[in-house]
TITIRO-770419 format. One record per atom (N, C-alpha, C, O): x, y, z. Coordinates in steps of 0.02 Angstrom, whole numbers, plus 50000, padded with zeros to 5 digits. Example, Ala and Ser with C-alpha at 12.3 -4.5 7.8 and 13.67 -1.06 7.14 Angstrom:
REM TITIRO-770419
506604971650390 506154977550390 506604983550390 507124983450423 506424988850354 506844994750357 506455000250394 506705005750402 
//
This chain:
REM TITIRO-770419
551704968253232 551514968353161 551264961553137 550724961153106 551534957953147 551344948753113 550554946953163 550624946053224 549914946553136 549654942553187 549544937753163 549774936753107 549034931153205 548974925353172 548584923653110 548474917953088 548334930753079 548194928553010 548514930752967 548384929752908 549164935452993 549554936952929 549884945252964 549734947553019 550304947952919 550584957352947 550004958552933 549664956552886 549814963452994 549534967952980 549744974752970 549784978453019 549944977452885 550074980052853 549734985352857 550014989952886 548974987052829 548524990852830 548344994852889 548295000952893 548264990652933 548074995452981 548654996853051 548445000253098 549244994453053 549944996753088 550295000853056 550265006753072 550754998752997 551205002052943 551025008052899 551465012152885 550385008752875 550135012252817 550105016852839 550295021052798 549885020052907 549615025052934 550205030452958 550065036352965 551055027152974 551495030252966 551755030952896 552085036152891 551715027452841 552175029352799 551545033352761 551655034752702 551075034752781 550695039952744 550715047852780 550575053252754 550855046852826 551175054152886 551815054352855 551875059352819 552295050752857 552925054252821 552815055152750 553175060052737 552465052952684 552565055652642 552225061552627 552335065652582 551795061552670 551135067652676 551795073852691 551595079452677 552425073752712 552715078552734 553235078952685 553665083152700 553325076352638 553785074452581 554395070052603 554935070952577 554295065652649 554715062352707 554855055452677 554365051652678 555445052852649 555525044852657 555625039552722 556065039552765 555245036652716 555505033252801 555935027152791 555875022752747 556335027652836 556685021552849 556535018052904 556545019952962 556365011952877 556195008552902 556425000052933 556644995652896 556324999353001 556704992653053 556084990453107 555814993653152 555994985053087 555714980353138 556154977653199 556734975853196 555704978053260 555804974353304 555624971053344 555124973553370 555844963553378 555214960653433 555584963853513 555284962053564 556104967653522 556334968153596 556894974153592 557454974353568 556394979953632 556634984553618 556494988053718 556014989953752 557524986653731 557634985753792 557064994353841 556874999253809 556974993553892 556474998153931 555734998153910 555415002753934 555394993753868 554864994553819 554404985953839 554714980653841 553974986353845 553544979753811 553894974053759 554394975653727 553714970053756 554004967253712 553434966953685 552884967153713 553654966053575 553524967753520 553254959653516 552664959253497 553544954253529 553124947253504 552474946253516 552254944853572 552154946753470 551364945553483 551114939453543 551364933853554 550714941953565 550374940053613 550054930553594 550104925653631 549774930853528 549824925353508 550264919753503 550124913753508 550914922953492 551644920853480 551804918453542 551864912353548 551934923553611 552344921753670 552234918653691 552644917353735 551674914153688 551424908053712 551964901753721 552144897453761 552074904453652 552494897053636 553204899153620 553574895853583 553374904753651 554074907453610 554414910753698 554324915953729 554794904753710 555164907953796 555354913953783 555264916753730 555674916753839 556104922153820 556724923553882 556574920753935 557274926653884 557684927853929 557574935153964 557714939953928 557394936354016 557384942354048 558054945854065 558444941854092 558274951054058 558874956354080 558594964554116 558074967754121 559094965154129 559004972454177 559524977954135 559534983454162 559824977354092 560354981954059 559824984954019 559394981953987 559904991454025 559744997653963 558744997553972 558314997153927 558664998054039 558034996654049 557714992454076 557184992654107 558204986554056 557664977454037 557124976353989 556924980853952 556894970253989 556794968453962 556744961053954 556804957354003 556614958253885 556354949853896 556604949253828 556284951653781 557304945253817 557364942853757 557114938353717 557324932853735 556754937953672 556494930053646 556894924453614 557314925453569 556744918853640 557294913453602 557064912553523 556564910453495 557874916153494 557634916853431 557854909153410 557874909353349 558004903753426 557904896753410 557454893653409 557524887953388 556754895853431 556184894553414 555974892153358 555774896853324 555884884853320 555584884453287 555094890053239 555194893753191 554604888253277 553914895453260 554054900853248 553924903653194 554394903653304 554634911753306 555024910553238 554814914653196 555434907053216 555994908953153 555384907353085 555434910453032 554824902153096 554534904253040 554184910353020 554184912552963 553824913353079 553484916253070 553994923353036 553854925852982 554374924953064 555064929653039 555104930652977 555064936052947 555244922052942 555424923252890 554784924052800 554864924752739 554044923252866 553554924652823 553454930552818 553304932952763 553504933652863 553364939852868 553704945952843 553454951552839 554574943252819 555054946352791 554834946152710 554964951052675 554454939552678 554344939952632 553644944752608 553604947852554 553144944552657 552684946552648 552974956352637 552804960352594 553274956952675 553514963752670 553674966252619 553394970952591 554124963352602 554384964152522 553934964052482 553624969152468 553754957452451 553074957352416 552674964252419 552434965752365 552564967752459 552244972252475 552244979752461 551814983652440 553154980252487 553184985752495 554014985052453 554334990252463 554364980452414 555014982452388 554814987152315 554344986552275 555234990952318 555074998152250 554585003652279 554605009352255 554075001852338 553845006052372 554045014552369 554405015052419 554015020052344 554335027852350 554405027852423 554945028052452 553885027752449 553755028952514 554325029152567 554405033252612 554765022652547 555215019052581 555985023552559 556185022152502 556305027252587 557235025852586 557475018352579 557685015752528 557405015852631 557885011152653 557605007452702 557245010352742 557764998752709 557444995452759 557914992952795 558254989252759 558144993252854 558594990852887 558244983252919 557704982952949 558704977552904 558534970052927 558114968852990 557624965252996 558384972353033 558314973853127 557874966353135 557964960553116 557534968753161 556994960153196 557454957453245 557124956653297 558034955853253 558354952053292 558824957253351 559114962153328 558864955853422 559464956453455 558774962753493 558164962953490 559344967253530 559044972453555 558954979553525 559424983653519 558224980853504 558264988053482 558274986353402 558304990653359 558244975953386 558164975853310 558984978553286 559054979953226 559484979153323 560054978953300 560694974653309 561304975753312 560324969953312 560784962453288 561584961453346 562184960253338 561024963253414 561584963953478 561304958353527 560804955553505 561464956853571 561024955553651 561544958153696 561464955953753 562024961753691 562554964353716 562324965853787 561754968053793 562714965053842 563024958153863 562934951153856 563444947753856 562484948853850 562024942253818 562344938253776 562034932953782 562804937353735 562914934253692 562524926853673 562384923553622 562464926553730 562014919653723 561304919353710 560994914253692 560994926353722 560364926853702 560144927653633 559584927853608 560744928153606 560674931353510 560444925153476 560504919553501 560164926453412 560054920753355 560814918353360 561344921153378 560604910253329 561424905653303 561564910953232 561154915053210 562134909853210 562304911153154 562044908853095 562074912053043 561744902053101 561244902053059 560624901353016 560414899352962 560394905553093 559534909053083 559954915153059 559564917953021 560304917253059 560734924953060 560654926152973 560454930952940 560884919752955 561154918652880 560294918052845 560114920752793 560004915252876 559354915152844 558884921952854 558464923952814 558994924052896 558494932952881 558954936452827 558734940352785 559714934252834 559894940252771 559724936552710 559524940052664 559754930152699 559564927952646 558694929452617 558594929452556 558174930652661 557494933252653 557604939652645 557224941152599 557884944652662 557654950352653 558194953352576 558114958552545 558584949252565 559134950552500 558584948152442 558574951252390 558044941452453 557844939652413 556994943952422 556484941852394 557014948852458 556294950152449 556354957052449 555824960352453 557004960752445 557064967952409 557494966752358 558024963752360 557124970152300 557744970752244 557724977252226 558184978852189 557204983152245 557264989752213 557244992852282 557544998052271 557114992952333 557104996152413 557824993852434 557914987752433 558304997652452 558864998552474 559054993852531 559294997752572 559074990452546 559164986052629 559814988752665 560224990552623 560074989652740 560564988052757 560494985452846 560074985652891 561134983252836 561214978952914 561774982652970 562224986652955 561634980653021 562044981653062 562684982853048 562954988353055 563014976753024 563564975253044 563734968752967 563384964452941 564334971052956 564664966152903 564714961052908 565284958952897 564224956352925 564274948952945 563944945552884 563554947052839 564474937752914 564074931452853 564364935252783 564854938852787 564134934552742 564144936152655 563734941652642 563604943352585 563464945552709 563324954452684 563704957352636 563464958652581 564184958452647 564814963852605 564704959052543 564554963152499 564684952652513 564584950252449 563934950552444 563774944652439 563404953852443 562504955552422 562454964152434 562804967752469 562124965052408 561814971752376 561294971952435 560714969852438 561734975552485 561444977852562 562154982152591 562754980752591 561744988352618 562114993352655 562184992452720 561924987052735 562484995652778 562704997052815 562555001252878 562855006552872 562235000952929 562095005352993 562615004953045 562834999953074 562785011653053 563015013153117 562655016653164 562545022653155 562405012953226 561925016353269 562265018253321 561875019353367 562985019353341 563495022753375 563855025853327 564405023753309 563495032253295 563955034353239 564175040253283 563775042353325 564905043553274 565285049553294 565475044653371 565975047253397 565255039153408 565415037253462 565865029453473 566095027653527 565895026053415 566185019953402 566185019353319 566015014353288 566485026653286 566325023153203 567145023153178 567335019053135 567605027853208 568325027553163 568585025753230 568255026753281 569275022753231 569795022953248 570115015053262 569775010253243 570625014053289 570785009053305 570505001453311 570564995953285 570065005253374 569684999853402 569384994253352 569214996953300 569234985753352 569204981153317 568364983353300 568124985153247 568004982353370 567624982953366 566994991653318 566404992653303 567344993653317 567355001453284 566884999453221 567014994153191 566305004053198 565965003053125 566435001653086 566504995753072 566965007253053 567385008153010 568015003953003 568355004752952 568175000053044 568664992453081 568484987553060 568834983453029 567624986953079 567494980753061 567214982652974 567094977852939 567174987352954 567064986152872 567694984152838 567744980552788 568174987052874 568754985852846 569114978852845 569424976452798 568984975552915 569114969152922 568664964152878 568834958452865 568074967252855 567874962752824 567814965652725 567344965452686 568144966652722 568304971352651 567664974252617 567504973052559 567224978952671 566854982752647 566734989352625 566284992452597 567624991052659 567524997152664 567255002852582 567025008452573 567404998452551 567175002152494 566534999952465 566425001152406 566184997552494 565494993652478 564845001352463 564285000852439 565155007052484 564715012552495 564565015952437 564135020352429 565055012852385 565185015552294 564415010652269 564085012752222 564235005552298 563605002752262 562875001752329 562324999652310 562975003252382 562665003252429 562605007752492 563135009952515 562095009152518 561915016452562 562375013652623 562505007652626 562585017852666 562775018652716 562475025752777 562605031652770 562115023152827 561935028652864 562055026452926 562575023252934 561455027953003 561445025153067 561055033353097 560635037553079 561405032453140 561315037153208 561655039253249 562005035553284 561635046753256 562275048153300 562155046953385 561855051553411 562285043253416 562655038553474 562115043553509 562145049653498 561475039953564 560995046153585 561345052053643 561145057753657 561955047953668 562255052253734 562645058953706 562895064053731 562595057153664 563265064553622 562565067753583 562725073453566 562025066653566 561785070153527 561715076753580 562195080253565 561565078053602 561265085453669 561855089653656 561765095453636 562565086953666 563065092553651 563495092753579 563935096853567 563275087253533 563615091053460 563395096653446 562875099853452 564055097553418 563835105153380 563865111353425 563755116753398 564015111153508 564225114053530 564875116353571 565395114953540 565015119753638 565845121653628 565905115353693 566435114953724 565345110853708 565595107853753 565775101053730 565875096153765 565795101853650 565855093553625 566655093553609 566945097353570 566885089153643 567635087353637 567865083953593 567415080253575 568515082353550 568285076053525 568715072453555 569245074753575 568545065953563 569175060453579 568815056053564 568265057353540 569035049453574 568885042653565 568445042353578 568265039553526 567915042853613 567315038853623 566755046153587 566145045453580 567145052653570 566565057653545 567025061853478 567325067253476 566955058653449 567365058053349 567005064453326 566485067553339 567495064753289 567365071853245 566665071153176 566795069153120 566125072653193 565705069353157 565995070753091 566085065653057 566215078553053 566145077452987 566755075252953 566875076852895 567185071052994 567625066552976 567495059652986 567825055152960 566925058753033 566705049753019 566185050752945 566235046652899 565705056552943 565565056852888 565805056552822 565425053652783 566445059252792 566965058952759 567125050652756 567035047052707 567365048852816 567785043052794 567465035652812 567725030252827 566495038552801 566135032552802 565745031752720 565655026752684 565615037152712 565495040852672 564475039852677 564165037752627 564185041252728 563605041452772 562995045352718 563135051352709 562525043552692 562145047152670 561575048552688 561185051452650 561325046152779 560955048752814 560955046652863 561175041052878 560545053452927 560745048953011 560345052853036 560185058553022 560075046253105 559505049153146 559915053053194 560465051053214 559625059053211 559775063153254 559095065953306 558905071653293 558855063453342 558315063153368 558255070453444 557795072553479 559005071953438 559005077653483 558795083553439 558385087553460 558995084153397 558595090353366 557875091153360 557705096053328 557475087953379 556975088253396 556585089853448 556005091953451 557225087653515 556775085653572 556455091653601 556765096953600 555665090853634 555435101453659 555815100153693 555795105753717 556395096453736 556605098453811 557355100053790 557815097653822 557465104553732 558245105853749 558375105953659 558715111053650 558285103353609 558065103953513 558445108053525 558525111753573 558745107253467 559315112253432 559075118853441 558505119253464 559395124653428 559185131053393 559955135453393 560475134753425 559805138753359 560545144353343 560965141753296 560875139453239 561515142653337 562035140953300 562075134553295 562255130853248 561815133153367 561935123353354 561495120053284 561785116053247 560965121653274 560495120753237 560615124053173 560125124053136 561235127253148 561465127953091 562075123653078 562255121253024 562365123253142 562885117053122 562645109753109 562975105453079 562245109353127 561675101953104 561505100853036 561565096352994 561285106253041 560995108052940 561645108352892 561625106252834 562115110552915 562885110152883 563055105152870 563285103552815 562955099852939 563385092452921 562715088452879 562765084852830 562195089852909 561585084852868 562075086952776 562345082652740 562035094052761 562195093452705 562915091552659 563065091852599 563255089552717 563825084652725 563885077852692 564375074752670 563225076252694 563055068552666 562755068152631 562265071752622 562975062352588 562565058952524 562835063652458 563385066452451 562245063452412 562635064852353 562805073052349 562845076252401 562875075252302 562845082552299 563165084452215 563705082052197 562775088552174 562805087052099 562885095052076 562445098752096 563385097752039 563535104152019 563725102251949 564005097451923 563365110651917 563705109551837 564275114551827 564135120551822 564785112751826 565505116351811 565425121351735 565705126751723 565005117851699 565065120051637 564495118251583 564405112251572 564145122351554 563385120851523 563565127751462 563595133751476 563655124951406 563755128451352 563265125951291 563065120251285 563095132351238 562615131051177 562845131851135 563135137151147 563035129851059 563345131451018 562675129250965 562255124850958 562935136150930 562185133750852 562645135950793 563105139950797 562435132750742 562625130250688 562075130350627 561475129750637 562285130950583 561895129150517 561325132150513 560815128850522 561285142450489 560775146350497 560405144150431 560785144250382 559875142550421 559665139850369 558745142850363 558375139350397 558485147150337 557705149650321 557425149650416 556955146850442 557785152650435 557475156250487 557805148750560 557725149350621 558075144150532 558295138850607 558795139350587 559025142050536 559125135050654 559845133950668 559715125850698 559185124450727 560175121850690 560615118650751 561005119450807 561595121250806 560645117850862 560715119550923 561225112750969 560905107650982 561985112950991 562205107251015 562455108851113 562835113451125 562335106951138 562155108151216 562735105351244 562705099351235 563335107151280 563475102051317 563795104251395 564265108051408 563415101051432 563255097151506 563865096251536 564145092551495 564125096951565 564775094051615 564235094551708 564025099751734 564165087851732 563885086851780 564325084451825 564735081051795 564475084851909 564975083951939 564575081452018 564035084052035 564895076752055 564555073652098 565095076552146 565655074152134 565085081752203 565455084252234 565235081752312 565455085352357 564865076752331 564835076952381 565295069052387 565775067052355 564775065252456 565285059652484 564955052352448 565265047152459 564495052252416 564185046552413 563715046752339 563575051952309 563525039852318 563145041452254 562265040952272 562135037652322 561755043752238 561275044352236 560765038152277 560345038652322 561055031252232 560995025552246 560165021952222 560035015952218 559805026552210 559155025752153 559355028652088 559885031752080 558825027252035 558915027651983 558825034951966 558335037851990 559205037851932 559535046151920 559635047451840 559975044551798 559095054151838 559075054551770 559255061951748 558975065751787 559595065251704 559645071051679 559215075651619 559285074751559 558795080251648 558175081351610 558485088451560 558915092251581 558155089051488 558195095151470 557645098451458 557195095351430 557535106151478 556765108951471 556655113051412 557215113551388 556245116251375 556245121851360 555655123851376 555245119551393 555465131151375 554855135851366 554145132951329 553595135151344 554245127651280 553955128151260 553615118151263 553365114351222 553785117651323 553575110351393 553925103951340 553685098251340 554485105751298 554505099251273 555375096651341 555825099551371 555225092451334 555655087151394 556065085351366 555915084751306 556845083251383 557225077251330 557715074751388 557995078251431 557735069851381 558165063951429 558925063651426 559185060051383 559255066851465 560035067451411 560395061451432 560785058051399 560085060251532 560635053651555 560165049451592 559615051251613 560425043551598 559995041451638 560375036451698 560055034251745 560655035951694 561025031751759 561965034851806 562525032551818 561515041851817 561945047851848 561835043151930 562345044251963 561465039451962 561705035852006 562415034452003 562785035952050 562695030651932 563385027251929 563745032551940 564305031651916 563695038851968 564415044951945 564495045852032 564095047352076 565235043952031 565405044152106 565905050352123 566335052952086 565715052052194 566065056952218 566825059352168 567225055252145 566875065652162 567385066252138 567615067152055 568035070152022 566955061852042 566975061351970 566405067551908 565995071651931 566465067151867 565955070151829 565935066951764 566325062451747 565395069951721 564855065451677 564985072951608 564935079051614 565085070351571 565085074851509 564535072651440 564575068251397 564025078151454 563455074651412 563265079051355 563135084851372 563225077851292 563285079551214 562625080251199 562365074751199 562135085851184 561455082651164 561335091251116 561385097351126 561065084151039 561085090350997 560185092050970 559735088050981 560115097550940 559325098350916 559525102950840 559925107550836 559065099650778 559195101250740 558415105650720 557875104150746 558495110250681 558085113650645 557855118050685 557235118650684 558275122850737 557545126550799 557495134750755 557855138250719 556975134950779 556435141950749 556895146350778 556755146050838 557525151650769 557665156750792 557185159650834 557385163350879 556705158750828 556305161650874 556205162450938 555995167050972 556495153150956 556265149951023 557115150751038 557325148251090 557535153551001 558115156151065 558245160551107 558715162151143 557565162751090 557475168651167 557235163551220 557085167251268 557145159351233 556755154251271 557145151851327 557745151251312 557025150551381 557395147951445 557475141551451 557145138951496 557865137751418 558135129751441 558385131351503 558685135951532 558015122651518 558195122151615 558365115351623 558085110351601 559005116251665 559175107151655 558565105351724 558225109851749 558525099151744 558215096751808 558425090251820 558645087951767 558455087451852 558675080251902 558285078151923 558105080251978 557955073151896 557325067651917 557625060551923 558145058151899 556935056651982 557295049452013 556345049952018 556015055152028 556085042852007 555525040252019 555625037652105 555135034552125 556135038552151 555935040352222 555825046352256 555795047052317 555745052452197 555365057952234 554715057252251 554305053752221 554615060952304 553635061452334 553535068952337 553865073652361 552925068452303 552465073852290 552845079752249 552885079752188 553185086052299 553215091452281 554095089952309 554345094952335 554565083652305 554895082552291 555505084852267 555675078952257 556065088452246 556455090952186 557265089952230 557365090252291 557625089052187 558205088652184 558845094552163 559105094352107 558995098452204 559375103552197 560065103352165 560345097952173 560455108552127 560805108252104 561475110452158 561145111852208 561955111152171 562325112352209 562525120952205 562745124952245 562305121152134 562835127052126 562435133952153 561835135152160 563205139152168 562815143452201 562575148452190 562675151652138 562205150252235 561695156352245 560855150052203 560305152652214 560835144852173 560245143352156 559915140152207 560155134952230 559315142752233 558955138852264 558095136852256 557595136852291 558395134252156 557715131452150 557705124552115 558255121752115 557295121752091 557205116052050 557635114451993 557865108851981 557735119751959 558095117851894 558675123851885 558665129451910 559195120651837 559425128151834 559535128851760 559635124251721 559515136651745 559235138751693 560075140751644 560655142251654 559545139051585 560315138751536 559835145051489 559225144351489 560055149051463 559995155551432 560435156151369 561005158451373 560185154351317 560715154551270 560595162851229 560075165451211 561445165951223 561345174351182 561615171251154 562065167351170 561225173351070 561605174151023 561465180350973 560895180750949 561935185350954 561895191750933 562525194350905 563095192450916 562295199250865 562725200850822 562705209850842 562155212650848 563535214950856 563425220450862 563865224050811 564385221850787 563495231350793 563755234150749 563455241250791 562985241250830 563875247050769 563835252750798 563485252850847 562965256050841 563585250550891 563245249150975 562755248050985 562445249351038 562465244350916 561805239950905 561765232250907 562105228550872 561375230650945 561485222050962 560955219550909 560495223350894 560995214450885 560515212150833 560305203850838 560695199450820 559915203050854 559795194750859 559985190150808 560235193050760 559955182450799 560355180650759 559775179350716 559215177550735 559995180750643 559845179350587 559255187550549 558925188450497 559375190950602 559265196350584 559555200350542 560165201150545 559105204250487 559275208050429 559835215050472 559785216850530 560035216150450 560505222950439 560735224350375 561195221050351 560405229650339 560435230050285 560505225250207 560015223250174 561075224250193 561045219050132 561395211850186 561495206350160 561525213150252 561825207550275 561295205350338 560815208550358 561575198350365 561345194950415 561735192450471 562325190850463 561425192050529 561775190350588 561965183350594 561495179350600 562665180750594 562405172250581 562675170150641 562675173850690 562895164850643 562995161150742 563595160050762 563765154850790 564085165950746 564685166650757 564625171850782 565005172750829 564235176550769 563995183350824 564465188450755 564855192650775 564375187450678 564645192050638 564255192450592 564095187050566 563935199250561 563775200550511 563875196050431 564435193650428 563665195350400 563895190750339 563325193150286 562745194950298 563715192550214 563075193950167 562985186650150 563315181550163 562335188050112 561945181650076 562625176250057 562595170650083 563205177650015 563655174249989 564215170950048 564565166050036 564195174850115 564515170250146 565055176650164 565375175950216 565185183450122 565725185050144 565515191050213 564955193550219 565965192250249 566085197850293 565705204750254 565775206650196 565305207350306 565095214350295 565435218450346 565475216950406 565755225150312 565825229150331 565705231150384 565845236950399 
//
């Protein structure tokens, strides 16, 4: 990506993140210069002057000395240029730090000696904290003053090294480094471990220590997305049952938003309107919060819009949101009309939408229907409708002009 006149942005990068949004796809996105069984990623211009360490683990490969002078500037221009570029981007989920170690995930494992010092380490997180402020970032691993900056979390041995004991463990080391709750203001995802992907989800996946119960590392990471690259593959891709248990746990993660309770109450029948008062009970039932900006829409029939919430990001698992929103003077008329709540975030693409949890809906919005009627001899009467010397008012009872009870 970096050449010697600058990223080339336009003609490397653009051409994928215009294939994934073309599919309504966010990409997440990780740079790397050494990605073990593969070529190495340092430009040709670069290796000149940038040694490198050769290994035979996981392929081989040629590590570059990330103590390089050059190599660390050019890194940290190029981290800015990115940003500059592309932070607030739709296009983008999430940018994971990567650039360094093997695979861009901040390893040289066995190598230890081939890794950046700790602090070139401290200076890429310090560039990429200061060159996203609306694109989500996360890292490897809880190191340095991560867990104190507004950056998430990858586990790329997820279901294979994320819970238990072990020090080294995703969920160990968040804990050792008091992150574990860092997931209430920042994304947490990865990848499930590539050797176990072929048999999750089927009767030959065991669990023990080294092959974890995914929708309990999910649970108790609280994960709101993960590469799973076997469901894809032509030589063996999910299908059946396995391939419904996939879609089960995918919908396992991240947020998940149900309305318990959506009631209309009208008031004050007055020359043909009423006052109309709405109220919303919204509930975040899944593992994680939204983590972009989250807004609560109201519709009616007749295309007018109204904004009831706007920072339903902040409503965390477990919790719910109780929202009050009143309309004065409506035309009896327009209460035959279909109000529809909807859930909008300026990181949707294209044809985009955000589902409600609750069930049996499987569309965009869900629809609020307000009856109001008045019955008399097994005649239903709309509200504010004549019946003789009386009227239907919004208690669902007959009343004359003066206020009292009709017959």
């Amino acid at each position: 990506m970096p050449t010697a006149e600058g990223p080339a942005f336009d003609s490397v990068l653009e051409p994928f993140l215009e294939a994934s949004a073309a599919r309504n796809n966010h990409m997440i996105l990780r740079f790397y210069l050494d990605y073990p069984g593969r070529e190495t990623a340092v430009p040709g211009w670069l290796s000149e002057t940038v040694d490198c360490n050769p290994y035979e683990e996981y392929g081989g490969g040629c590590s570059p000395d990330y103590d390089n002078p050059r190599l660390q500037s050019v890194l940290l221009e190029f981290i800015a240029a990115l940003g500059a570029r592309y932070d607030g981007d739709p296009r983008l989920g999430f940018v994971q730090l990567g650039l360094l170690g093997f695979w861009g995930e901040w390893h040289t494992y066995p190598h230890g000696d081939f890794f950046a010092s700790g602090a070139f380490q401290q200076e890429v997180i310090n560039a990429f904290d200061e060159a996203f402020n609306e694109t989500h970032i996360l890292l490897r691993y809880p190191i340095h003053d991560a867990p104190q900056r507004n950056i998430g979390f990858h586990d790329d041995s997820f279901a294979y090294a994320t819970l238990g004991e072990v020090p080294w463990f995703f969920h160990p080391k968040l804990v050792a480094a008091g992150a574990e709750e860092r997931w209430r203001e920042v994304p947490i995802g990865g990848e499930i471990y590539p050797e176990l992907q072929r048999s999750l989800f089927t009767e030959d996946y065991v669990v023990d220590t080294y092959s974890q119960d995914l929708l309990r590392c999910i649970e108790e990471t609280h994960a709101s997305w993960m590469i799973n690259h076997g469901v894809f593959r032509p030589d063996g891709g999910y299908e059946g049952a396995q391939l419904e248990a996939a879609r089960a746990a995918a919908l396992a993660m991240g947020y998940e938003y149900s309305v318990p309770r959506m009631e209309v109450a009208a008031s004050g029948l007055h020359r043909g309107t009423v006052d109309l008062r709405f109220t919303i009970v919204l509930r975040n039932t899944g593992v994680a919060p939204f983590y972009y900006p989250l807004s609560l829409h109201l519709e009616d029939g007749s295309e007018n819009n109204w904004r009831l919430a706007t920072d339903l990001q902040t409503l965390q698992p477990g919790a719910e949101r109780s929202v009050v929103f009143e309309l004065d003077d409506v035309p009896v008329a327009r209460l035959a009309e279909t109000y529809r709540l909807r859930l909008s975030s300026p990181i949707l693409l294209g044809d985009q939408w955000l589902r409600f949890a609750d069930a049996g809906l499987a569309q965009e919005s869900l629809p609020l229907r307000p009856h109001f009627a008045c019955s008399r001899e097994d005649d239903s009467h709309q509200l504010g409708a004549s019946v003789g010397d009386c009227f239907c008012d919004v208690d669902g009872s007959l009343v004359a002009d003066d206020g009292r009870p009709c017959p």
